[in-house]
N, C-alpha and C positions, 0 to 999 in steps of 0.2 A: 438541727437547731444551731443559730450561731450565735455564741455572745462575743460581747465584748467586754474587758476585765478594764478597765481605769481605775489605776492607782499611782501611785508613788514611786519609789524606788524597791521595796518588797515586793511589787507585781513586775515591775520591771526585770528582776532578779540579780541587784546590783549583789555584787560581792567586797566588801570593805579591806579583805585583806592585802591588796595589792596597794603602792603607794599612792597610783591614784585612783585608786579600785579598779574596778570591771563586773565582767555578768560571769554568771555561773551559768553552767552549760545549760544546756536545753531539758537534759533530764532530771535537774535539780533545779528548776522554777516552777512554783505551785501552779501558773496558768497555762507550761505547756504540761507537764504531768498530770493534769486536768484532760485537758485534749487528748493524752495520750492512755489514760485510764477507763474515759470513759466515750470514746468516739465524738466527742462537738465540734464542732469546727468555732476552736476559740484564737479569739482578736486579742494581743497581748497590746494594751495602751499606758503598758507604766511608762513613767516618767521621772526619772530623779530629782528631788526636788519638789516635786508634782504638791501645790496645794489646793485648795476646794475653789473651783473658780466662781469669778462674779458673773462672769458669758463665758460659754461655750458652746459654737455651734453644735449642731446635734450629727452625732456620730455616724451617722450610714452616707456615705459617701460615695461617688463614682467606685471608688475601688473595693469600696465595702458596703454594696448596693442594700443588701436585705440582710437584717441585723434582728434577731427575734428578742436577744434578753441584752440586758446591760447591768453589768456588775460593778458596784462602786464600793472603793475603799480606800477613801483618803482620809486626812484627818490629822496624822502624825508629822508634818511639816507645820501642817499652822499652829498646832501644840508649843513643838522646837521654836519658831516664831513668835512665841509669847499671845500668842489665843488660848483664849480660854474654853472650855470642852462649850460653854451656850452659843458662845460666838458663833465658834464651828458650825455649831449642828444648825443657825442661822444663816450661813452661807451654805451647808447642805440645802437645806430647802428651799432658798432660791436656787440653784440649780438644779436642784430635781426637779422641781416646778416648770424649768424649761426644757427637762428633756420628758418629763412624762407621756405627751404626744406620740412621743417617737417610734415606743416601743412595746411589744407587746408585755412585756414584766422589764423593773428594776429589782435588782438586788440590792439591797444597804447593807453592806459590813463592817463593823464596827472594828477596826483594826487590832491587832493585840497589843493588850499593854506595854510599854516598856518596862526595864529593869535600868539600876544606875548601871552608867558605863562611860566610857571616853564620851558621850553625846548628851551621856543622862546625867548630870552631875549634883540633881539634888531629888529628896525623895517627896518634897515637894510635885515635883515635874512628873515622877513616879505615880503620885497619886492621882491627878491633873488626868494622867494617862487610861486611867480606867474609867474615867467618868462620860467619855464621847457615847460608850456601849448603850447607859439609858438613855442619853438626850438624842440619840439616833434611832431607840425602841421607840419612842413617843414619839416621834417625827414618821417614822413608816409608818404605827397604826396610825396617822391624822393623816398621811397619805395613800393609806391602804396598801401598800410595798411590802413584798417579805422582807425579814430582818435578821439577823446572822451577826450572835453574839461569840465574840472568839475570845471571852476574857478567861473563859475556863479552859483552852485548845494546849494551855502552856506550852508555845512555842518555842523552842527555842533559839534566841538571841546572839549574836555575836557580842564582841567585848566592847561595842559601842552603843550598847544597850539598847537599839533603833533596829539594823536588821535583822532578818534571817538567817538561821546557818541553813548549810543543804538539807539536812536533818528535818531544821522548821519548815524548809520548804515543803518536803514530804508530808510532813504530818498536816502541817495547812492545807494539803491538797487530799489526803486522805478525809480530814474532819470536814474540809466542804462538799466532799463528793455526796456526806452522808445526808445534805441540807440543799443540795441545786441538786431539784431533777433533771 
């Protein structure tokens, strides 16, 4: 099976502690330690920065001809952005909507919350952060989509209350293995 993982900077597996960051190795990103745990031939499509697009074409491409799942979790930029979790899960389903075609299953994953940090600076924005989880349940069942709440996965965060440590990468890849066949 092949998916492909589209996300943000966490699937990307940016690492914040450099001055102007960078990735963390191969063995400490939840999407190849997926690959590498459980034999898929997985498409890492983070993007730093990455928020819920209004169009994008649809993922299988000359070079990534036949594509069986598509995993989606963004969410956590258009928050930082000043969207609001309905917004969000409003421009989720325009885009799921155009890539449902595509594929034979989508994943919806509902990111993990933030914590306050260098990024998070009110608990406000904290709160904001846990609410994408429902308005994303409700949007895969009316699209019939599995759906993958990671609010209870307590990831653990860096000191900019946004990423991953290697740690969360782990454990993010550990808790989805137990939820994607």
């Amino acid at each position: 099976m092949r998916l492909i993982c589209l996300g943000d900077s966490n699937t990307y597996g940016y690492d914040p502690r450099g001055y102007f960051g960078g990735r963390y190795d191969t063995e400490d990103r939840w999407p190849d330690l997926l690959a590498m745990q459980t034999g898929l031939t997985v498409v890492n499509r983070g993007i730093n920065g990455a928020e819920i697009p209004t169009q994008y074409p649809p993922i299988p491409t000359p070079e990534v001809p036949a594509v069986d799942t598509l995993l989606v979790m963004l969410g956590t930029n258009d928050l930082l952005q000043g969207a609001s979790a309905k917004r969000s899960a409003n421009r989720m389903e325009a885009f799921l909507i155009q890539q449902l075609p595509h594929y034979r299953q989508i994943h919806l994953v509902a990111p993990p919350p933030m914590k306050r940090g260098a990024w998070v600076p009110t608990d406000a924005l904290v709160a904001e952060s846990l609410r994408p989880a429902e308005e994303y349940r409700l949007l895969a069942e009316r699209l019939n989509i599995p759906f993958v709440d990671t609010r209870a996965w307590n990831v653990e965060l860096t000191f900019d209350g946004v990423h991953f440590t290697e740690a969360g990468h782990h454990a993010f890849a550990n808790h989805l293995m137990e939820v994607i066949p």
